[in-house]
C-alpha positions as CSV (number, residue, x, y, z in Angstrom):
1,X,24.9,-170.3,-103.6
2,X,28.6,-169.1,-104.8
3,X,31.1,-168.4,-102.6
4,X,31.0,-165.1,-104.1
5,X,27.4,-164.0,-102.8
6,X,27.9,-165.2,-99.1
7,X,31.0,-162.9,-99.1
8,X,28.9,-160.4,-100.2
9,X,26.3,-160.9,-97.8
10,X,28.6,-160.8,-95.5
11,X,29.8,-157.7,-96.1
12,X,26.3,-156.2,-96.0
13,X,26.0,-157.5,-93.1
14,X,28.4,-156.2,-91.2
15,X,28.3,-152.9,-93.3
16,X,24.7,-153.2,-91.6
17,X,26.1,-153.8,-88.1
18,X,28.7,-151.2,-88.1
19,X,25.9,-148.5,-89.6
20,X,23.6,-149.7,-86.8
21,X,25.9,-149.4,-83.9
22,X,28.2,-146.5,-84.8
23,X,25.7,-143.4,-83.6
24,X,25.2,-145.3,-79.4
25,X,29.6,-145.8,-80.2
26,X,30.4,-142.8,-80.8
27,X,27.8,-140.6,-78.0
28,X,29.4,-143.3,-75.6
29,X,33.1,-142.4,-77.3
30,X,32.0,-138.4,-76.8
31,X,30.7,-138.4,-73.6
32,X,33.2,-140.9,-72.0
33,X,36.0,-138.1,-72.6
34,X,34.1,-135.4,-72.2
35,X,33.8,-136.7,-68.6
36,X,37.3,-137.9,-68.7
37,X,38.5,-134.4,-69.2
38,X,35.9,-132.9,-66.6
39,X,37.4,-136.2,-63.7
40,X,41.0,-135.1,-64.5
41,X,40.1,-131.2,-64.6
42,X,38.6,-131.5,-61.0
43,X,40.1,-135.2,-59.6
44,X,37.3,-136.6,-58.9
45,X,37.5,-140.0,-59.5
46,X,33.8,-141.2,-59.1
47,X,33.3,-144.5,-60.7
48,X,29.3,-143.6,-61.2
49,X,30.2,-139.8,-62.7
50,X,31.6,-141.7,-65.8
51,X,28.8,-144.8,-65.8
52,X,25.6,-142.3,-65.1
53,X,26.1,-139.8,-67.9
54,X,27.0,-142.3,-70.2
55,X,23.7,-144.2,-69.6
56,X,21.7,-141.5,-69.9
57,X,23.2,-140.4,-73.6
58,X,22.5,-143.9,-74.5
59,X,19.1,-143.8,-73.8
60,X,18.4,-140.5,-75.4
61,X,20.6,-141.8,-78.6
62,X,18.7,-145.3,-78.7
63,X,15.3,-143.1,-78.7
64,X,16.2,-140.6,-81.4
65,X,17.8,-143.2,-83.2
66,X,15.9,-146.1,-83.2
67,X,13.6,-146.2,-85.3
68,X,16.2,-145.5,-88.2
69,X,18.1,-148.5,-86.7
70,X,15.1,-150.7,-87.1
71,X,14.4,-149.3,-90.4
72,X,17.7,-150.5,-91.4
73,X,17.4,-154.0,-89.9
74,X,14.1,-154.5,-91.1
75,X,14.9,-153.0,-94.8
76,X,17.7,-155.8,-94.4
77,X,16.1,-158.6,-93.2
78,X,12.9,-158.1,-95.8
79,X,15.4,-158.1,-98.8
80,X,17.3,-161.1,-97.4
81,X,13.7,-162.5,-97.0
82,X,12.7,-162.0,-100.5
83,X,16.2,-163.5,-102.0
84,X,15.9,-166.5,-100.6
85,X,15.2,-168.2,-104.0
86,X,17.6,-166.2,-105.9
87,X,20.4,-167.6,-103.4
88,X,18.6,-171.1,-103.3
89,X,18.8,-171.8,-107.6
């Protein structure tokens, strides 16, 4: 195996990883200032107002998107699978 194919797997990889966790990042991103703005607005500093919702927008994003996520991983992991003696020789 040349240096040059573990840096690109490598870089799939983590391409893969950032693809895969970007849409729970960025509802937890959107919700955690959209009840920023709604804590300062009213000054309520509740600790579970910002954990609750948050939680909740997780769940609903790991349900809607999750079974692209897995396609993803699994896509990945079957071609990884079936280079293995293409990396080996």
């Amino acid at each position: 195996m040349t240096p040059e194919t573990v840096i690109t797997l490598g870089q799939r990889a983590m391409e893969l990883a950032i693809l895969v966790s970007a849409p729970m990042l960025l509802a937890a991103l959107l919700v955690g200032v959209l009840i920023s703005l709604f804590q300062a607005a009213t000054q309520i500093n509740e600790m579970t107002l910002s954990f609750v919702p948050k939680l909740l927008v997780l769940v609903a994003v790991l349900l809607l998107a999750g079974p692209w996520m897995l396609e993803l991983l699994v896509d990945f992991t079957r071609d990884l699978l079936k280079d293995i003696p293409n990396l080996i020789g």
